[in-house]
RODO-2510 file (C-alpha; in nm, 4 decimals, decimal comma):
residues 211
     n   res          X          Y          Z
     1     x     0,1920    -2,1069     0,1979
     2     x     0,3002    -1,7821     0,0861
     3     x     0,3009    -1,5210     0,3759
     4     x     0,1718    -1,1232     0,4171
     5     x     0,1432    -0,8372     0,6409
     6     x    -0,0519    -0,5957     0,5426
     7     x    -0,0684    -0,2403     0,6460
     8     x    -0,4059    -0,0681     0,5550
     9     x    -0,6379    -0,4077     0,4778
    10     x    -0,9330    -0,2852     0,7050
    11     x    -1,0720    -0,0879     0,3866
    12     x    -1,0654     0,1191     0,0086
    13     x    -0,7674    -0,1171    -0,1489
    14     x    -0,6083    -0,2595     0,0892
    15     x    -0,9218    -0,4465     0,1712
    16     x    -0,9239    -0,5606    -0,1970
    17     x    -0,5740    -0,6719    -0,1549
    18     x    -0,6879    -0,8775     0,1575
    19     x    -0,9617    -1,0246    -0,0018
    20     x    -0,7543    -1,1455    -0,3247
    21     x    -0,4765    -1,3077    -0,1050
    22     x    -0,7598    -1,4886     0,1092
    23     x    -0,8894    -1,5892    -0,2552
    24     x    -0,5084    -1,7264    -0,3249
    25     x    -0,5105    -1,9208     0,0467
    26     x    -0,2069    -1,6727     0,1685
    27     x    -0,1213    -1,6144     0,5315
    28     x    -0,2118    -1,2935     0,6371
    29     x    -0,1205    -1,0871     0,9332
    30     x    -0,2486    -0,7522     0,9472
    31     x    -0,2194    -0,4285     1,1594
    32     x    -0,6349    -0,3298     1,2175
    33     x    -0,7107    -0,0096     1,4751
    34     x    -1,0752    -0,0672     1,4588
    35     x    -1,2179    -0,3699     1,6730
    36     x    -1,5126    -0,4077     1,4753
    37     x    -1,3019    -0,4453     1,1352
    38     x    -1,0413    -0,6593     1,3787
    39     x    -1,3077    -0,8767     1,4267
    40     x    -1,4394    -0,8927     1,0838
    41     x    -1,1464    -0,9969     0,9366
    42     x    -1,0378    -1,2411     1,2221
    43     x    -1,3706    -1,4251     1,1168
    44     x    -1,2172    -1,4058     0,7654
    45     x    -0,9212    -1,6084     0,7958
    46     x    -0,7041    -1,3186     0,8904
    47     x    -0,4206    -1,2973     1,1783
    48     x    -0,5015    -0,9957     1,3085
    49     x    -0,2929    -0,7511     1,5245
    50     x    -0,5439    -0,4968     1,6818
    51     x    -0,3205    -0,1076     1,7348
    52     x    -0,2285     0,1886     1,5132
    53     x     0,0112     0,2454     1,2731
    54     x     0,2004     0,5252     1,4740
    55     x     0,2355     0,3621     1,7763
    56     x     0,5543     0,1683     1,7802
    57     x     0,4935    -0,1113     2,0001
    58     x     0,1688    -0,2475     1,8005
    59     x     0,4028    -0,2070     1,4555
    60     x     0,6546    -0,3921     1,6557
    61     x     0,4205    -0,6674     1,7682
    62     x     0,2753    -0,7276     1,4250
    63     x     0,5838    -0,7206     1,2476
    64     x     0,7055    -1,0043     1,5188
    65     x     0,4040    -1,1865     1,4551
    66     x     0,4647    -1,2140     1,0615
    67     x     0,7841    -1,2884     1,0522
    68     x     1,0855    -1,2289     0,8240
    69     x     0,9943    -1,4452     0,5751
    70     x     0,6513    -1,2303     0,5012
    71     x     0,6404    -0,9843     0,1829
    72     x     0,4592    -0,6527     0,2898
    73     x     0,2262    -0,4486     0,1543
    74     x     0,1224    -0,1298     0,2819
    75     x    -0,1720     0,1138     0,1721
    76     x    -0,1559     0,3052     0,4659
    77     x    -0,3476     0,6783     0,4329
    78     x    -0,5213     0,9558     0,5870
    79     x    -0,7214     1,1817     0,3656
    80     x    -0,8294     1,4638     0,5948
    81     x    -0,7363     1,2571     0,9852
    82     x    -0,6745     1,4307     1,2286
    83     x    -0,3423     1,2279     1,2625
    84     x    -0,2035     1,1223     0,9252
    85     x    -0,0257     0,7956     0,8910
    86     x     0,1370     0,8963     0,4990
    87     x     0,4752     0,9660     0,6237
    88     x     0,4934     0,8921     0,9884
    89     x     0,2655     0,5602     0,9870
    90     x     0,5645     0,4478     0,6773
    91     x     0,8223     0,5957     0,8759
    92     x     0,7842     0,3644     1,1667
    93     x     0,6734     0,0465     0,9602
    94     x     1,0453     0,0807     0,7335
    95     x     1,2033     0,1692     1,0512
    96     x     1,0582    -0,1547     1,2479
    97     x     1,1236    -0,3613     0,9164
    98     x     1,4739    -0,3480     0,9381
    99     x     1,4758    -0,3885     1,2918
   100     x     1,2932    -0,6544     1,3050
   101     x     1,4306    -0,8372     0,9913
   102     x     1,1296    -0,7949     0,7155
   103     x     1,3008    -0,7379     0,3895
   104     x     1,0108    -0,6942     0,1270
   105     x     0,8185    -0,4267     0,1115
   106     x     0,5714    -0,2882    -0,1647
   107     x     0,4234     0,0830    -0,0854
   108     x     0,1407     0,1901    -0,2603
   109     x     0,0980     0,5234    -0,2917
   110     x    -0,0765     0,7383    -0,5670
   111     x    -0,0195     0,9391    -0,9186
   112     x     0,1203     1,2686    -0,7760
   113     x     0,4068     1,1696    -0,5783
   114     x     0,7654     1,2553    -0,6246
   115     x     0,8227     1,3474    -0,9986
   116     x     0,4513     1,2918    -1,1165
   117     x     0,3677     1,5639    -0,8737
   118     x     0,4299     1,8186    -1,2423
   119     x     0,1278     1,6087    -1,3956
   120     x    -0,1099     1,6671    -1,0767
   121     x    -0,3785     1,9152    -1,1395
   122     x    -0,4729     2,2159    -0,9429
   123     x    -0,7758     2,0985    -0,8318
   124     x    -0,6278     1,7810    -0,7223
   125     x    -0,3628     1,9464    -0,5582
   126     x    -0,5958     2,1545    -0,3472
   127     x    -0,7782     1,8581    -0,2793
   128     x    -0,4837     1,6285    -0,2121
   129     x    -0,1732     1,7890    -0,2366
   130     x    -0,0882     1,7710     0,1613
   131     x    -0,1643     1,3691     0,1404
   132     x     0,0448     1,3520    -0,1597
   133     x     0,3668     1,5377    -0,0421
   134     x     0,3067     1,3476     0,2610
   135     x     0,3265     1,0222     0,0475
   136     x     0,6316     1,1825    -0,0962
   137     x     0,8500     1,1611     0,2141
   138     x     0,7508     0,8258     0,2742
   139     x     0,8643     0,6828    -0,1019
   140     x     1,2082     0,9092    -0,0168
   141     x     1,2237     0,7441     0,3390
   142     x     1,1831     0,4020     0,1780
   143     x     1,4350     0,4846    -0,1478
   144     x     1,6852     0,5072     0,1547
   145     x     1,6244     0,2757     0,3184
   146     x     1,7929    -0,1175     0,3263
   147     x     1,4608    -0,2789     0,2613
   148     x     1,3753    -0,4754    -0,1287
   149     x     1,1034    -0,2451    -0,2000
   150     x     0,8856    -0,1459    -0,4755
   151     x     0,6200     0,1609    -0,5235
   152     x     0,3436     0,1488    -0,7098
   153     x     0,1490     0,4831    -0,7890
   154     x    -0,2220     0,4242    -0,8798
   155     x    -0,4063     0,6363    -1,0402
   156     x    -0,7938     0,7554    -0,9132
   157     x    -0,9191     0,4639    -0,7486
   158     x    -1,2558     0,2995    -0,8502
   159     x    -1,4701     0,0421    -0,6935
   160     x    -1,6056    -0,2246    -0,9387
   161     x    -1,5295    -0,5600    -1,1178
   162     x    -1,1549    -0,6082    -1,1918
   163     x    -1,1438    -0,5437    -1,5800
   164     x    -0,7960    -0,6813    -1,6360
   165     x    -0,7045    -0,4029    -1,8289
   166     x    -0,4487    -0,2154    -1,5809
   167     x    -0,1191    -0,1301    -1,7287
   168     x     0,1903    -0,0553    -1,5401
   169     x     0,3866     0,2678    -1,6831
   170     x     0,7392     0,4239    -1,5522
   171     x     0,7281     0,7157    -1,3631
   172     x     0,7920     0,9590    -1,5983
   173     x     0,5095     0,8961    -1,8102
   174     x     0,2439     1,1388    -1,7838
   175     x    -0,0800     0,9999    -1,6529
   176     x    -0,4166     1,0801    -1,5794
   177     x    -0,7640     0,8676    -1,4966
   178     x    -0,8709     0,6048    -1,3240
   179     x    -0,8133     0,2376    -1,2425
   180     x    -1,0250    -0,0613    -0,9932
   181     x    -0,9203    -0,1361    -0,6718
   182     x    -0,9705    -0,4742    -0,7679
   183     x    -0,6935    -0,4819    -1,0574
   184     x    -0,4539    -0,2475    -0,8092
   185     x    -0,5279    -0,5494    -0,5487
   186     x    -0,3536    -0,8172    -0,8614
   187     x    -0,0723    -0,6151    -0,9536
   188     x     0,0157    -0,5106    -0,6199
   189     x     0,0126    -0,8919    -0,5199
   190     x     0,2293    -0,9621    -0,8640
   191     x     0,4942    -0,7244    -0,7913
   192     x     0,5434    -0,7808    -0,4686
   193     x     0,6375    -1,1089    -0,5389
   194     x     0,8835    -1,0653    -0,8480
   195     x     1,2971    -0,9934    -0,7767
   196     x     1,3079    -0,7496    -1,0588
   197     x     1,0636    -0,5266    -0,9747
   198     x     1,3294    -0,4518    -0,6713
   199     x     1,4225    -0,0905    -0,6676
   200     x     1,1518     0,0171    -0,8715
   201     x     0,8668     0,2763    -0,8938
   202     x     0,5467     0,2547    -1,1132
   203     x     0,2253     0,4135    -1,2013
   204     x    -0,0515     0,1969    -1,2979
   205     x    -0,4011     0,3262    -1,5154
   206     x    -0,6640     0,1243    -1,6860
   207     x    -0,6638     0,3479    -1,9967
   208     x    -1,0106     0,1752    -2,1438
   209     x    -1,2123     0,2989    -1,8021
   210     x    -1,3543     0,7226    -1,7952
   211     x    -1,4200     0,8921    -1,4424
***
């Protein structure tokens, strides 16, 4: 049974990504602040490690409790909290990785990071430009890091039926609309699982869906 720890499953896409690895009869073990959501997704099947993502020993204990041989997959965010998790919430999770001997690691962040930041409109970058340079440090803090890991850049994120019509693009390609969580969730759980995708960083739009 393939195993997971997943950072960010209590809701938006990581919650997607929960549900489609519950679908697939993985092992999960996730990191859940929220008791009622703990609960929830205790009831679901899931191995759940109730603490936040900043405090280093809950990411300690749940990265113990997965175990090396887990991939992880982390959609970790913070629009507009009081304490955002973008950078130091990845910080600690890379950092207690390699510590504790995880070696796989797929971050999901979003179109506007690193060099797609040129393609980001004003009005997004007013709306989400702190989140996004946030999001920044943590793909440079994983690019130097020793971990196997991949980042995938979404664009807008839509609730809905998966349409099976998400492409992956390098990150030089300019992008703009919108994709469902629900196709994210599949191509997150894909890439995460291939060797060549090592190293690598993508966007991802669904090109037939409008805002």
């Amino acid at each position: 049974m393939s195993r997971f720890l997943l950072l960010g499953a209590s809701r938006g896409l990581g919650h997607a990504i929960c549900h489609s690895l519950l679908q697939r009869g993985a092992h999960i073990t996730a990191l859940i602040r929220d008791a009622e959501q703990a609960q929830r997704l205790r009831q679901a099947g899931v191995d759940v490690v109730e603490g936040d993502a900043l405090d280093p020993q809950a990411m300690r204990a749940v990265c113990e409790q997965a175990g090396t041989e887990a991939r992880v997959i982390s959609t970790l965010g913070s629009f507009r909290a009081a304490q955002p998790v973008d950078f130091e919430g990845h910080r600690l999770l890379i950092d207690t990785m390699e510590a504790t001997g995880l070696r796989r690691l797929l971050l999901v962040t979003s179109l506007g990071c690193g060099n797609s930041w040129q393609y980001l409109p004003a009005r997004a970058r007013h709306a989400f430009g702190f989140e996004v340079r946030l999001k920044t440090l943590a793909e440079s803090w994983l690019q130097t890091s020793a971990l196997e890991w991949t980042i995938l850049r979404p664009a807008g994120l839509q609730d809905g039926k998966a349409t099976g019509s998400a492409r992956l693009a390098p990150p030089e390609e300019e992008l703009h609309g919108v994709v469902r969580r629900a196709d994210v969730a599949t191509l997150a759980i894909e890439l995460v699982a291939q060797r060549d995708t090592i190293g690598q960083i993508l966007a991802c739009v669904d090109d037939t869906l409008t805002r």
